[in-house]
C-alpha positions as CSV (number, residue, x, y, z in Angstrom):
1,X,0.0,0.0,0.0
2,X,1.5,3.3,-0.8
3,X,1.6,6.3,1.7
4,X,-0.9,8.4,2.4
5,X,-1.9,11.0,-0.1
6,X,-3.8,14.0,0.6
7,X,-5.4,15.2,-2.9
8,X,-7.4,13.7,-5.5
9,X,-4.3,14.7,-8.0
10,X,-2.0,12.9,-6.2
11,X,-3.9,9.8,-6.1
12,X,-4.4,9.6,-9.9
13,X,-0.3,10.0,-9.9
14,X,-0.3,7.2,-7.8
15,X,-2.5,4.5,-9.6
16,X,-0.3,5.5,-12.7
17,X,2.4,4.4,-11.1
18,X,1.1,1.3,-10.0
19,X,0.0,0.5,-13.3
20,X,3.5,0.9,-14.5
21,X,4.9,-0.9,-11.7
22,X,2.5,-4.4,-12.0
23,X,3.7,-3.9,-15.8
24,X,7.3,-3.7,-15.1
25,X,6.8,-6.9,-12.7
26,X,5.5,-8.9,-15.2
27,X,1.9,-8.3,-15.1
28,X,0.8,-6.6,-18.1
29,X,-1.8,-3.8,-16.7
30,X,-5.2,-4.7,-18.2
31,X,-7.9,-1.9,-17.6
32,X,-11.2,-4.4,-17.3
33,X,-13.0,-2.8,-15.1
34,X,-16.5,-3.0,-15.5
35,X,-17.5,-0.4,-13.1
36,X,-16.2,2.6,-10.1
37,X,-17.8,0.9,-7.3
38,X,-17.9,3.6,-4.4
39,X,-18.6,2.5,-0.7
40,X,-19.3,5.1,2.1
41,X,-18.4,2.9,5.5
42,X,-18.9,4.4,8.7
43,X,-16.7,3.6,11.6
44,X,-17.7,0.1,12.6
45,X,-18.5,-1.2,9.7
46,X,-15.1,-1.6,7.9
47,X,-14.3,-5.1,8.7
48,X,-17.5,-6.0,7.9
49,X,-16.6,-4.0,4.1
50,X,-13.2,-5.4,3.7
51,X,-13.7,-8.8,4.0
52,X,-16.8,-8.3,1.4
53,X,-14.7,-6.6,-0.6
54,X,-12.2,-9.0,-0.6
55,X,-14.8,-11.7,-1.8
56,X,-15.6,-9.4,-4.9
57,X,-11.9,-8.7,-6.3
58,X,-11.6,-11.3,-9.0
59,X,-15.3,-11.6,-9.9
60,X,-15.4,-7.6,-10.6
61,X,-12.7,-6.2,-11.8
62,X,-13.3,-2.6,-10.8
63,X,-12.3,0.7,-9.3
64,X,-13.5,1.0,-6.3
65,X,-13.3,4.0,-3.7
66,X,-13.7,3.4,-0.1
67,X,-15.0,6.2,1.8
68,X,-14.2,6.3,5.3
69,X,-15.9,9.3,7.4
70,X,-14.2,10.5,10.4
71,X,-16.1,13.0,12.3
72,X,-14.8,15.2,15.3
73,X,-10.9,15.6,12.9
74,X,-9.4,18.6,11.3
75,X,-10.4,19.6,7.9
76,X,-8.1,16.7,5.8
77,X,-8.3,13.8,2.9
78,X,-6.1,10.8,3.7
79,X,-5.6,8.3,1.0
80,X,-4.2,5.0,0.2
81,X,-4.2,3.2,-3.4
82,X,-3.3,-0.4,-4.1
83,X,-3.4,-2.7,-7.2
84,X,-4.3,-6.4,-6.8
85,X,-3.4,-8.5,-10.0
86,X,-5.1,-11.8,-11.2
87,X,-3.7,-14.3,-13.6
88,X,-6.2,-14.9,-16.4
89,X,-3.7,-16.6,-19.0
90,X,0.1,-17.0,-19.4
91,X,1.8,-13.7,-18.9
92,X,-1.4,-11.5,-18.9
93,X,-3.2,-10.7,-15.9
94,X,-6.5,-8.5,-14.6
95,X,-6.5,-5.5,-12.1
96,X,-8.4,-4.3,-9.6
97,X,-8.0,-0.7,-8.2
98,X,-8.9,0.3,-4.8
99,X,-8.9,3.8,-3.3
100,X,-9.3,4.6,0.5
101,X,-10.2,7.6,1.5
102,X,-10.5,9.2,4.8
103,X,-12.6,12.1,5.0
104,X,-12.8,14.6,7.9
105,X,-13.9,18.4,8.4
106,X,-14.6,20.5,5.3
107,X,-13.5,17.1,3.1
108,X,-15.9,15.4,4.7
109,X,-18.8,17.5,3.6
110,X,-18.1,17.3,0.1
111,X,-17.2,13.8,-0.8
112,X,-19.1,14.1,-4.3
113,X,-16.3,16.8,-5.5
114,X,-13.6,14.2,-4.2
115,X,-14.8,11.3,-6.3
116,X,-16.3,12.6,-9.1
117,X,-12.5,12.6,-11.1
118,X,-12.0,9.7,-9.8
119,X,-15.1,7.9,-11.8
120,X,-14.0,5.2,-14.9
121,X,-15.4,7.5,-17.6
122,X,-18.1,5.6,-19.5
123,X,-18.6,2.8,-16.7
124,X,-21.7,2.6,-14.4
125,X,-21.2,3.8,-11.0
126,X,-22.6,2.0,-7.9
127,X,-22.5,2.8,-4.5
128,X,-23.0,0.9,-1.3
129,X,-24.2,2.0,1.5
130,X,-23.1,0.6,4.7
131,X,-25.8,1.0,7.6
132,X,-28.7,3.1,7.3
133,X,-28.0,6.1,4.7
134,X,-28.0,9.9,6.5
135,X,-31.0,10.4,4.5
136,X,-30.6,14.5,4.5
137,X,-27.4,14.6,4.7
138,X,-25.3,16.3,1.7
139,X,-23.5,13.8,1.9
140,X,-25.9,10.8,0.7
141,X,-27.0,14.0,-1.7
142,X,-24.2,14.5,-3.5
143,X,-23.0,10.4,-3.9
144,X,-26.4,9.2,-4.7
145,X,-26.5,12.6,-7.4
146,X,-23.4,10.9,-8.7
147,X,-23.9,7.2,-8.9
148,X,-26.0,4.8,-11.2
149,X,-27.2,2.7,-8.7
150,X,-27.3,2.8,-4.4
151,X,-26.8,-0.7,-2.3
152,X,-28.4,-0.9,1.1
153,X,-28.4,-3.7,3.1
154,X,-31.7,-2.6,5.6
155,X,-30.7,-5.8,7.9
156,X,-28.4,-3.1,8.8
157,X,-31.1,-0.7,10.1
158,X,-33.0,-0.1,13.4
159,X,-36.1,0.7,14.0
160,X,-38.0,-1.3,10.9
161,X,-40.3,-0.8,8.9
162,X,-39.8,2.8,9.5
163,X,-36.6,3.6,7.7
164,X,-38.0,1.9,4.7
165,X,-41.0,5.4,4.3
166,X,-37.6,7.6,3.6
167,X,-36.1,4.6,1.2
168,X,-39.7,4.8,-1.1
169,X,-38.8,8.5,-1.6
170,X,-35.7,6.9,-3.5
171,X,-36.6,5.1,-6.0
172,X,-37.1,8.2,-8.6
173,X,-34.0,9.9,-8.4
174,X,-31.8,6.4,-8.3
175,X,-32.0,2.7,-8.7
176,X,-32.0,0.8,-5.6
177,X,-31.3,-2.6,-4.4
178,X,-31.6,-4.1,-0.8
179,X,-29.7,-7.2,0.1
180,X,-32.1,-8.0,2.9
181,X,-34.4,-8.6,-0.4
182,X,-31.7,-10.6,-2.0
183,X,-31.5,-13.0,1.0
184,X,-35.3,-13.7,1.1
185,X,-34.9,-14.8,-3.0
186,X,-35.4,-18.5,-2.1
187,X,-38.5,-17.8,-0.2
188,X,-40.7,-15.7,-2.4
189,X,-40.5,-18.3,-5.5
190,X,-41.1,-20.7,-2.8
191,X,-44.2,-18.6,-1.1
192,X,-46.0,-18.5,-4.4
193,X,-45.7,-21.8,-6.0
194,X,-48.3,-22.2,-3.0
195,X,-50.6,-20.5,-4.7
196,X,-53.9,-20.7,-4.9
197,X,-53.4,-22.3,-1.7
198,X,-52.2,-18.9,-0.3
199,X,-54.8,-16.9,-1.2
200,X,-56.9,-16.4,1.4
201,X,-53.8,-16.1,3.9
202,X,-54.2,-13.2,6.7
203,X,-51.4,-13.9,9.1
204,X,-47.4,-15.2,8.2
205,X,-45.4,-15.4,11.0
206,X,-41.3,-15.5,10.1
207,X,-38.2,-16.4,12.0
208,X,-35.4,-14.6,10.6
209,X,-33.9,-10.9,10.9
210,X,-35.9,-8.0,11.4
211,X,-35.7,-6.8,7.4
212,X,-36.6,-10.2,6.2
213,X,-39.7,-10.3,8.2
214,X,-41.4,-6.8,6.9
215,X,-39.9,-7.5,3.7
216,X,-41.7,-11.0,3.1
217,X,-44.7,-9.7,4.7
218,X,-44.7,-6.6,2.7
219,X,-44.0,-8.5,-0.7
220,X,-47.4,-11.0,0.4
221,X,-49.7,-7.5,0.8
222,X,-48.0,-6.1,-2.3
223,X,-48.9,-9.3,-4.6
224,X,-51.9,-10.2,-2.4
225,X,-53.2,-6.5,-2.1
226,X,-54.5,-6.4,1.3
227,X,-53.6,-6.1,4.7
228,X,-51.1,-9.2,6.0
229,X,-50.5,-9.3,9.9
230,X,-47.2,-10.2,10.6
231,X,-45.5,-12.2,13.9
232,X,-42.1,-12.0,13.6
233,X,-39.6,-14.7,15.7
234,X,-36.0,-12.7,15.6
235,X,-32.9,-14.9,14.2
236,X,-29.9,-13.8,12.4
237,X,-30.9,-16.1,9.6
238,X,-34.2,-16.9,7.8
239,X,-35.4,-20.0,9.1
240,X,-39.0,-20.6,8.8
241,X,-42.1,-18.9,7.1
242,X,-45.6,-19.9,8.8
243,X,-48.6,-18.9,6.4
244,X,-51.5,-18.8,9.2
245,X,-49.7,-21.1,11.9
246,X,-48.7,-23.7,8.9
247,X,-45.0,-23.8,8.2
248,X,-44.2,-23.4,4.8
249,X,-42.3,-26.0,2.5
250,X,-38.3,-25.3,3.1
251,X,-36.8,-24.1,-0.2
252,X,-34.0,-25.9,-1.5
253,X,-30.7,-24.9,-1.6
254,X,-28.5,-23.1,0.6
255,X,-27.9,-19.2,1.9
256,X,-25.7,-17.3,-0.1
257,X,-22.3,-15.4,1.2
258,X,-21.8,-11.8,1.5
259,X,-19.8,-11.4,-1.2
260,X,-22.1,-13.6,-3.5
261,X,-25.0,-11.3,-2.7
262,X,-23.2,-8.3,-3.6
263,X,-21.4,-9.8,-6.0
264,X,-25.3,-10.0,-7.6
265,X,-26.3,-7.0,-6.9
266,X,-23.4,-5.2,-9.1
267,X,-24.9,-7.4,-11.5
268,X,-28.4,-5.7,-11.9
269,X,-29.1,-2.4,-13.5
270,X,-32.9,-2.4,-14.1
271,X,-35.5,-0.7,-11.3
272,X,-36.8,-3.8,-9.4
273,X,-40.2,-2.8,-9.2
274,X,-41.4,-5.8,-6.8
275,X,-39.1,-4.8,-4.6
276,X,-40.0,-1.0,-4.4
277,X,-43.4,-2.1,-4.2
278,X,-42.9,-4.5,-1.2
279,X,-40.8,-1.9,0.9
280,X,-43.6,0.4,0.3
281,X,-46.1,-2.3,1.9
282,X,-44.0,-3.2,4.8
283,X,-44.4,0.3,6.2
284,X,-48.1,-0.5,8.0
């Protein structure tokens, strides 16, 4: 990792020269990146980030610019840049770019300014949010104003369904997706090949995390379009669906990784309209 750097200038001096350098080793510098993939990651989430991030390197080649707030520090921009290369065939290899960024005072006010030069011209832009976004802050302004796409995770969030009323107001300025969805993706096909059977339902009680429970209930009023009561049984997994005290069929397979769900998510570029529409229903 090189030393710190402390303007946007400076960093764009310093992936040059890594380029070079993984060049001059023996890894001819192949720019495949498919995306700038931006994460904003308060304190306490950035083990929690790395090691997803980690997961992601060879699967999506991309920039990617880790934002790390620091409140309560003098007005500064401390960076890091590092290149990890990947074998593909004999003597050629694949990058991946990764800029971190700590942001405190004036800096960290105006992170939008910061990244902006740092975007792949050309390449969609997604950024993840880890824990629940300020929602009027300038800060979630300015990123969301500059990206293509915004990743929550709302397992991360207290105090649900509430947070999900501020994510509905959203979905027209950017394209959203919601892990906490992406984990309940067994489920739903599962859920509706009971139908007609579920028809009539009025009650689903679920054992799982707090998002997964208003989720799936939300998605049952959404395609059902009518008031569901939900019981909810907390676990830091989804383990059981009951539709009116019957336990639903287990689906088949197993639960995903971190990495794998995001890894999907930077896959998807459409609105998911189901989604929107369940997150809207899960506020009751």
């Amino acid at each position: 990792m090189a030393a710190a750097l402390t303007a946007v200038a400076e960093i764009e001096r310093e992936l040059s020269a890594l380029r070079a350098g993984a060049t001059e080793a023996g890894s001819p510098f192949q720019r495949t990146s498919v995306m700038t993939h931006i994460a904003w990651v308060p304190e306490g989430w950035v083990g929690a980030a790395e090691n997803v991030l980690a997961g992601l390197r060879e699967r999506h080649p991309s920039r990617t610019i880790v934002l790390l707030p620091e409140h309560g520090k003098a007005d500064e921009l401390d960076a890091e840049v590092g290149i990890d290369c990947f074998p593909v065939s004999t003597g050629r290899g694949i990058c991946t770019e990764t800029i971190r960024i700590r942001l405190s005072g004036a800096k960290l006010r105006a992170p939008g300014s910061i990244v902006q030069p740092l975007l792949v011209s050309d390449l969609p832009v997604f950024l993840r949010w880890r824990g629940e976004p300020e929602w009027d802050s300038d800060q979630f302004a300015q990123l969301t104003g500059v990206a293509d796409r915004l990743i929550v995770d709302s397992t991360e969030w207290d105090d649900l369904p509430a947070p999900y009323a501020r994510l509905v107001d959203v979905f027209d300025r950017i394209v959203v997706s919601d892990i906490a969805w992406a984990r309940t993706s067994r489920w739903r096909p599962q859920l509706a090949s009971l139908w007609p059977g579920i028809a009539d339902v009025r009650e689903v009680n679920v054992v799982g995390t707090h998002a997964q429970a208003h989720l799936l209930a939300g998605w049952l009023r959404s395609r059902l379009r009518r008031s569901i009561e939900l019981r909810h049984e907390v676990s830091d997994r989804l383990e059981g669906v009951e539709l009116d005290g019957k336990p639903a069929p287990f689906p088949p397979g197993d639960p995903p990784d971190p990495a794998d769900l995001l890894s999907e998510e930077l896959d998807r570029f459409a609105r998911d309209r189901v989604y929107e529409e369940s997150a809207r229903a899960a506020v009751v």
